[in-house]
C-alpha positions as CSV (number, residue, x, y, z in Angstrom):
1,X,-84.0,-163.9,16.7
2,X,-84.7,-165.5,13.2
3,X,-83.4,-169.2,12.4
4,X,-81.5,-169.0,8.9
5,X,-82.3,-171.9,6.7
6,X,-83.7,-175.4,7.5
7,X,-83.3,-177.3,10.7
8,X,-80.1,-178.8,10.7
9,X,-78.9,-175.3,10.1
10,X,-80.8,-173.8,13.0
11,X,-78.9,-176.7,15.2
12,X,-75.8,-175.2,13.9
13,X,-76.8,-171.9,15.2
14,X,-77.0,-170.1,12.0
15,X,-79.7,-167.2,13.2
16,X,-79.7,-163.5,12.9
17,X,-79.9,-162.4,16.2
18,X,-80.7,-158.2,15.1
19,X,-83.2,-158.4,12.8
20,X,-83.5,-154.6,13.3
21,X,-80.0,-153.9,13.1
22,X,-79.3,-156.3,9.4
23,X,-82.5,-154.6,7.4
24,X,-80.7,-151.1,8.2
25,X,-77.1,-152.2,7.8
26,X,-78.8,-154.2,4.1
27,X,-80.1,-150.9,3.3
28,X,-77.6,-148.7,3.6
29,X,-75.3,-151.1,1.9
30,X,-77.7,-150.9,-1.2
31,X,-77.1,-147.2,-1.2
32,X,-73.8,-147.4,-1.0
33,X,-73.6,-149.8,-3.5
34,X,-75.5,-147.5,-5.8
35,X,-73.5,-144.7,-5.5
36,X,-70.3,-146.7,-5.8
37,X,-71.7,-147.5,-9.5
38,X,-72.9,-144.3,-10.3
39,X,-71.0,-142.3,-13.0
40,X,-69.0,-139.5,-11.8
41,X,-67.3,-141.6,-8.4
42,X,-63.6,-141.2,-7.7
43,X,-61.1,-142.5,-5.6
44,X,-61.7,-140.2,-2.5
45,X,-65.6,-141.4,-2.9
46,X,-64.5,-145.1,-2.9
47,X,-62.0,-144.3,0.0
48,X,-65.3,-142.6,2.4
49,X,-67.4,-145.8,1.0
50,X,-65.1,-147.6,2.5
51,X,-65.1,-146.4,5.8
52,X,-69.1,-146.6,5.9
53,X,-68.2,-150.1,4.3
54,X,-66.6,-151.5,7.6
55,X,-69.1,-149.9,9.7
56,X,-71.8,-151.7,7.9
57,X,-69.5,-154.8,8.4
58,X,-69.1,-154.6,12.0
59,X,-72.9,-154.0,11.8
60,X,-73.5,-157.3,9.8
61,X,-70.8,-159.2,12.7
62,X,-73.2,-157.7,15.6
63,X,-76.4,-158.6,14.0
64,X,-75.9,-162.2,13.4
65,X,-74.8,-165.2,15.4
66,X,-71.3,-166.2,15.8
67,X,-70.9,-169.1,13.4
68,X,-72.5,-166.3,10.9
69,X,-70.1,-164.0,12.0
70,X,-67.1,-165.8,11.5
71,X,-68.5,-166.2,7.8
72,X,-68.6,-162.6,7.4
73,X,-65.1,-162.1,8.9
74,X,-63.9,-164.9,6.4
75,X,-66.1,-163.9,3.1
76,X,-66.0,-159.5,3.9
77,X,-62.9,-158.9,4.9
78,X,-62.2,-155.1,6.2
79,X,-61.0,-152.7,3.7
80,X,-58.0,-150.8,4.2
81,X,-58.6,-146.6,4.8
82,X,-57.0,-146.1,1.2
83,X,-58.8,-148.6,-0.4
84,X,-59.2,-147.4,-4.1
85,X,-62.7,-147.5,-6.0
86,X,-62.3,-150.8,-7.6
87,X,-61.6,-152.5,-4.3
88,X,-64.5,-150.8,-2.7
89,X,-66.8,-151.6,-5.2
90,X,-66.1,-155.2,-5.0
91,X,-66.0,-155.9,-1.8
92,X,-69.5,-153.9,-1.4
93,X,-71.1,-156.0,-4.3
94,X,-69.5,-158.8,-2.6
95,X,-71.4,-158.1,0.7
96,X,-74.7,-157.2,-1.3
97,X,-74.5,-160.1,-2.4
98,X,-74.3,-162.4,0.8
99,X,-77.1,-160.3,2.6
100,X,-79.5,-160.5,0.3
101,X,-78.9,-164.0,0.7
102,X,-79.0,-164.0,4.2
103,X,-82.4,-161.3,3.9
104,X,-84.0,-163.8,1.5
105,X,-83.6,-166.4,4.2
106,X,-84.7,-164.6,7.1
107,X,-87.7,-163.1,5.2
108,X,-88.7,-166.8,3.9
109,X,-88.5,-168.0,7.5
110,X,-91.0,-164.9,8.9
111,X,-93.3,-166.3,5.8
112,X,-93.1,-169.5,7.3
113,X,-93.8,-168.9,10.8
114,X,-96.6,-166.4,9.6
115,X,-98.0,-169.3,7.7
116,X,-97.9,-171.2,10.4
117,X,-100.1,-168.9,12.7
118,X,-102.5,-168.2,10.5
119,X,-102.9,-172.2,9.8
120,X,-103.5,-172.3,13.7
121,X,-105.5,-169.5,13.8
122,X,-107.6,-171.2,11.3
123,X,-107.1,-168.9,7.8
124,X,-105.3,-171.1,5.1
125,X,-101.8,-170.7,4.5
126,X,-101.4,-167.6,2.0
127,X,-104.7,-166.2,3.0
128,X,-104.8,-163.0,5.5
129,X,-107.8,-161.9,7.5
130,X,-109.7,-159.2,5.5
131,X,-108.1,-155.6,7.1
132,X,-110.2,-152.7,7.9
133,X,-109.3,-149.7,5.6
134,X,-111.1,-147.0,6.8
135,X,-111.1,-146.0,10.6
136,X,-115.0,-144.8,9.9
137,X,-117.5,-147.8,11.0
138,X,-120.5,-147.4,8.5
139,X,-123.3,-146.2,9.4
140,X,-122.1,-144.1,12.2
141,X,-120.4,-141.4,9.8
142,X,-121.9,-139.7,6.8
């Protein structure tokens, strides 16, 4: 589970509790997104988009916490099976929108935590260990 946001809300239980599961659902949402916008999309591509749309919503509802979830149910609501391209395309930039918001979070929070390992693992915040690029120690192969 990843805490969303600062403290207070963390106490409000605002976490994403599928890390996994929002990255693919973000994703595939950017992809639909894109070829929602692309030229050449008609109504029976808005109407399939839609379909994958709620999927990706019920996706978002299972990955997050409830008092997230009800925010998604309020914010992205479900689409209706002949929703036409317009109304997909909104509601999908719509929901783009409030993951990547939700992604920036969570990623800002891993940053965090990861900062704060290496600060007790004594490298300075920022700072990584060196990594080993080749699997070869030297000296040992030509």
């Amino acid at each position: 589970m990843a805490d969303i946001g600062d403290a207070s809300e963390s106490r409000k239980g605002y976490e994403v509790t599928a890390p996994t599961r929002l990255l693919r659902a973000w994703q595939l949402l950017t992809a639909v997104n894109e070829e929602l916008h692309a030229d050449g999309t008609d109504d029976e591509a808005g109407r399939r988009a839609a379909k994958v749309f709620n999927l990706l919503r019920d996706d978002l509802v299972r990955s997050v916490s409830p008092p997230l979830a009800r925010e998604v149910d309020l914010l992205l609501p479900r689409l209706a099976e002949n929703a036409d391209l317009a109304a997909t395309r909104i509601a999908c930039s719509g929901a783009l929108g409030w993951v990547n918001s939700l992604m920036t979070s969570m990623l800002m929070q891993f940053a965090g935590q990861s900062d704060r390992v290496a600060h007790k693992n004594g490298t300075p915040a920022g700072k990584r260990a060196p990594r080993r690029t080749s699997l070869r120690r030297s000296g040992t192969c030509p």
